[in-house]
TITOR-672286 format. One line per 10 residues: number of its first residue (from 1); their letters; for each residue x negated, z negated, y of C-alpha. Coordinates in steps of 0.5 Angstrom, whole numbers. Each point is the difference from the previous one (the first is absolute). Example, Ala and Ser with C-alpha at 12.3 -4.5 7.8 and 13.67 -1.06 7.14 Angstrom:
1 = as = -25 -16 -9; -2 2 7
//
This chain:
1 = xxxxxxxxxx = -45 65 -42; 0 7 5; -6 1 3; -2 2 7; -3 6 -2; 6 2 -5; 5 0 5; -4 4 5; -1 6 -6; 8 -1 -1
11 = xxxxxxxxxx = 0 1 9; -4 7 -1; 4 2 -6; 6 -1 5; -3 3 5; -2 6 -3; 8 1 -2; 2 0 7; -7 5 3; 4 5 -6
21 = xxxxxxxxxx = 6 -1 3; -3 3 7; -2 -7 3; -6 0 4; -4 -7 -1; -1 -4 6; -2 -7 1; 1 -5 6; -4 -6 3; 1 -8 -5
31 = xxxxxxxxxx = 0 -3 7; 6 3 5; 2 -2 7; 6 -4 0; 3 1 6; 3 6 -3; 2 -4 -6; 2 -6 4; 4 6 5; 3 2 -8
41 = xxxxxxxxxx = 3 -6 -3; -1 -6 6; -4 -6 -2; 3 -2 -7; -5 6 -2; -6 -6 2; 3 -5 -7; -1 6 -5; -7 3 4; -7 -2 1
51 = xxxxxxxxxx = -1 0 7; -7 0 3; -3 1 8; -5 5 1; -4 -1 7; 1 7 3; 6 2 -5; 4 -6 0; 5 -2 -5; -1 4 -7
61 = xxxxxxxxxx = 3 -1 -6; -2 2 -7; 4 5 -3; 7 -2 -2; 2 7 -2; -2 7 1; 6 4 3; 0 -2 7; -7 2 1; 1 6 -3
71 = xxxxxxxxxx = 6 1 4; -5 -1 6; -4 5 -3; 4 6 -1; 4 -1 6; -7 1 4; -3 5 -4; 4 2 -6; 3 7 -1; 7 3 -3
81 = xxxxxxxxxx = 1 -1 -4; -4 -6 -4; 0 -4 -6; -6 -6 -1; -3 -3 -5; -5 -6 0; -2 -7 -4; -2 -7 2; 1 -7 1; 4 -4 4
91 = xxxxxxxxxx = 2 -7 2; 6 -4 0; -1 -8 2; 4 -4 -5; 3 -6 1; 5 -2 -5; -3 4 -7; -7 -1 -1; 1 5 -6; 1 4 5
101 = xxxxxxxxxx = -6 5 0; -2 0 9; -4 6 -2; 1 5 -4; -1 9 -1; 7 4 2; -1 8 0; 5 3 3; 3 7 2; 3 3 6
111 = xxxxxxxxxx = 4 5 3; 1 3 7; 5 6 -1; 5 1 5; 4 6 -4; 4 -2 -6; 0 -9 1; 5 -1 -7; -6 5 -3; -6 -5 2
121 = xxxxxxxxxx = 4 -6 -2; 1 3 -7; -7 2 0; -4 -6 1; 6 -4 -5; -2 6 -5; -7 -2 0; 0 -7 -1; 5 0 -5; -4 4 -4
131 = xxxxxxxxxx = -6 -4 2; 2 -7 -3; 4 3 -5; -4 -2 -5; 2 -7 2; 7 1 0; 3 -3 6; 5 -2 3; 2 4 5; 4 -2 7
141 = xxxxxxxxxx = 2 5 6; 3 -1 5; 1 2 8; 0 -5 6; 1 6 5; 8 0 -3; 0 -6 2; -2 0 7; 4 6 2; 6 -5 -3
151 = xxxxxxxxxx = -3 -5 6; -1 5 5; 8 2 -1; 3 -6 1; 4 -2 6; -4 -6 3; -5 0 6; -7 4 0; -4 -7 -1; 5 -2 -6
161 = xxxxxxxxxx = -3 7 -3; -7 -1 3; 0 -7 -4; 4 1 -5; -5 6 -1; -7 -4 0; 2 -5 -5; 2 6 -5; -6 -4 -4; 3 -6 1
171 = xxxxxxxxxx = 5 -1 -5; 2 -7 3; -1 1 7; 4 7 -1; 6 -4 -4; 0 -6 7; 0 5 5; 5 3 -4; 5 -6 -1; -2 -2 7
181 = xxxxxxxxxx = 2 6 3; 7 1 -4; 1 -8 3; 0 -2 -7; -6 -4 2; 2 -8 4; -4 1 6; -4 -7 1; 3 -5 5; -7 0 4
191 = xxxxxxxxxx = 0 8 -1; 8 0 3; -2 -4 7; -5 5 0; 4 5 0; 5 -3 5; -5 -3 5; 2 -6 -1; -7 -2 -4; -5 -4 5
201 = xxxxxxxxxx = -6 5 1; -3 -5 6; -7 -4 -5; -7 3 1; -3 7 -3; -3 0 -7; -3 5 -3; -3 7 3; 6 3 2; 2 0 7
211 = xxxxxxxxxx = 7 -1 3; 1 7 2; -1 1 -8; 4 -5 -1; 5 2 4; 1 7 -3; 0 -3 -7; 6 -4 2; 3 6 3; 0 4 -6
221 = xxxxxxxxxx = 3 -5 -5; 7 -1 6; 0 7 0; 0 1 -8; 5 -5 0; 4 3 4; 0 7 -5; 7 -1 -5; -2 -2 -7; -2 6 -5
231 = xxxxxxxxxx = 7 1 -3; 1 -3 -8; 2 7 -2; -9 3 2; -2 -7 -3; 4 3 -6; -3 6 0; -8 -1 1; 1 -6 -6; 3 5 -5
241 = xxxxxxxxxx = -6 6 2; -4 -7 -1; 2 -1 -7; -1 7 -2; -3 0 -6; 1 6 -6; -5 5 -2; 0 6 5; 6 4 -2; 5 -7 0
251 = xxxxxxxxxx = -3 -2 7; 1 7 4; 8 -1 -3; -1 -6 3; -3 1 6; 4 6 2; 6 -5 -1; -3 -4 5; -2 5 5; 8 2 1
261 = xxxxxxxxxx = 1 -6 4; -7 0 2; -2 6 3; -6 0 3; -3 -1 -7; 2 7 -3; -6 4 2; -5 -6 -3; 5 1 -6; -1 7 0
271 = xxxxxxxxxx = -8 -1 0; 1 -4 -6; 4 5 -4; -6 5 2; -5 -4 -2; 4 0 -8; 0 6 0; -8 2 2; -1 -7 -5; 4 5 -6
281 = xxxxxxxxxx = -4 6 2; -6 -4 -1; 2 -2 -8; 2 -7 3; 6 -3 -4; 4 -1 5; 6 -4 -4; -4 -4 -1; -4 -3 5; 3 -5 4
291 = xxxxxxxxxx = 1 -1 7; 1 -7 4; 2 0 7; -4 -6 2; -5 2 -4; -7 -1 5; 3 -5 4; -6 -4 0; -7 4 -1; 2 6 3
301 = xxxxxxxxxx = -1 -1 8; -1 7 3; 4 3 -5; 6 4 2; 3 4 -5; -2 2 -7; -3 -7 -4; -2 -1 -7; -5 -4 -4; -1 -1 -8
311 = xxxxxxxxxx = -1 -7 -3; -1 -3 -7; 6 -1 -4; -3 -5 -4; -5 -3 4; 5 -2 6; -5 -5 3; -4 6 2; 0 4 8; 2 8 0
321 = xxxxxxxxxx = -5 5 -4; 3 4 5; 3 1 6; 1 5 6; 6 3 3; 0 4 8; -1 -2 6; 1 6 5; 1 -6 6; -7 -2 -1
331 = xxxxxxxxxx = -2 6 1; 3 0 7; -2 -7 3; -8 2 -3; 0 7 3; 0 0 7; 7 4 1; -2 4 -5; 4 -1 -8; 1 3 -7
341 = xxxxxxxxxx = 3 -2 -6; -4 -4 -5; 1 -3 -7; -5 -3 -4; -2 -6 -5; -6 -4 -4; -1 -2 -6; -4 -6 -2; -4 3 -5; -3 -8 -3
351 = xxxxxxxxx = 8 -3 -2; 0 8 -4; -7 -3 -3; 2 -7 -2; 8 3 -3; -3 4 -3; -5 -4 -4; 6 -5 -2; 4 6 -2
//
């Protein structure tokens, strides 16, 4: 059985590492204000955080992570350019697993770098793949932003876009729109009468949304339905940039394939071959890291480029040892109007204890 205080000297050890690689120590408060947390990920942040009230400061959460604080902090203080270190507890609610940990150490590395963004992605990879290496791993990558430049080249509305865009990390929710939009998907009878006006709205108001909101709702829906279908031919596409799955070099052939009947991804296509080549300049084996597409879809929400995380191959029931990857659009919503590239991760120092101890 891992002790606390083990866990907590591997924390140190690993913190050491990245103050050596420049990182300054930083810490950041276990209670968070979470309006900025609700503003980030909507209500569903509720089913998987502590939430608890504060007469003069409100609504607070117990830590669930530490990047959007630090983000705060660099983008209120922070110089350029800056990389942080820092080590602690957080706290997820977990309803379904109860051999789940609710509260465990990550340490973590960050950067903020506006220079060289494939350069930055290969450093903090490169670092936490010699940090875990003794564990041999499984590694996976991946790049959400590639995706959604492919979202945002499509012939459809802004709002298809925009909605297409916010469920990304929704992997069902994605493919429903998807075969909505395409008119792959029946639209309910209920639903058609809506659509044509011919549904009687005259019953009493329930709820607390007014007639004027619902009214708009109702706008919005006609006016997307109005919009022509996506066409099978992108539909196609953006499910063959789905199924991508190769080690790196594979998957760029792959990807520059898609991108001549898919421009708009060409310049994340591009980023994507940087990256390699920084990783290789690194002493990463390249041909032989994998690369999924889809890879980060469903724990990676503020993530908007370059994703990666490192997982046990014989203990399957295990989360990630580590995970990271860039989040440039996070910086932005936290900065006021200011922003700056950033890329980062953490480790979960107490699962590296507990397979090393069954190694």
């Amino acid at each position: 059985m891992i002790t606390p205080a083990e866990t907590l000297a591997r924390a140190a050890q690993l913190r050491a590492t990245f103050e050596a690689a420049g990182a300054m120590p930083v810490e950041t408060p276990i209670l968070q204000p979470a309006e900025t947390l609700l503003d980030l990920y909507g209500e569903e942040i509720r089913a998987r955080a502590y939430v608890t009230t504060d007469a003069l400061r409100g609504e607070q959460m117990l830590r669930p992570d530490f990047t959007v604080p630090v983000v705060e902090m660099h983008m209120a203080h922070g110089a350029e350019p800056a990389r942080y270190t820092y080590s602690g507890e957080v706290f997820r609610r977990q309803e379904h697993d109860p051999d789940r940990a609710n509260e465990f150490v990550q340490v973590g590395y960050e950067v903020f770098d506006r220079a060289n963004p494939a350069a930055a992605d290969a450093e903090v990879f490169a670092l936490f793949a010699q940090a875990v290496a003794p564990l041999n791993l499984r590694a996976a990558t991946g790049d959400i932003g590639i995706l959604m430049a492919a979202v945002r080249g499509l012939n459809t509305s802004d709002a298809r876009k925009a909605a297409l865009l916010r469920h990304i990390w929704r992997p069902r929710r994605f493919r429903a729109l998807l075969e909505r939009y395409s008119g792959r998907l029946d639209v309910s009878a209920r639903r058609a009468k809506l659509l044509d006006g011919t549904l009687d709205c005259d019953g009493p108001l329930i709820g607390k949304r007014t007639q004027t909101e619902i009214d708009a709702r109702v706008a919005r829906l006609r006016a997307d339905a109005a919009e022509p279908p996506l066409s099978d031919a992108e539909v196609d596409l953006l499910d063959a940039l789905l199924n991508v799955r190769e080690t790196v070099p594979y998957a760029l052939a792959q990807l520059r394939d898609i991108a001549v009947d898919l421009p708009s991804i060409g310049a994340a296509v591009d980023g994507l071959a940087a990256r390699a080549d920084a990783l290789s300049t690194r002493g990463v084996d390249v041909d032989a890291l994998p690369f999924e597409a889809s890879f980060g879809r469903t724990s990676m929400e503020y993530y908007d480029g370059f994703v990666f995380g490192f997982f046990s191959a014989q203990r399957a029931d295990l989360p990630a040892v580590a995970t990271g990857g860039r989040y440039d659009a996070l910086t932005r919503r936290l900065g006021n109007g200011a922003e700056i590239p950033a890329v980062g991760g953490v480790l979960r120092p107490g699962l590296m204890l507990d397979l090393e101890a069954q190694a």
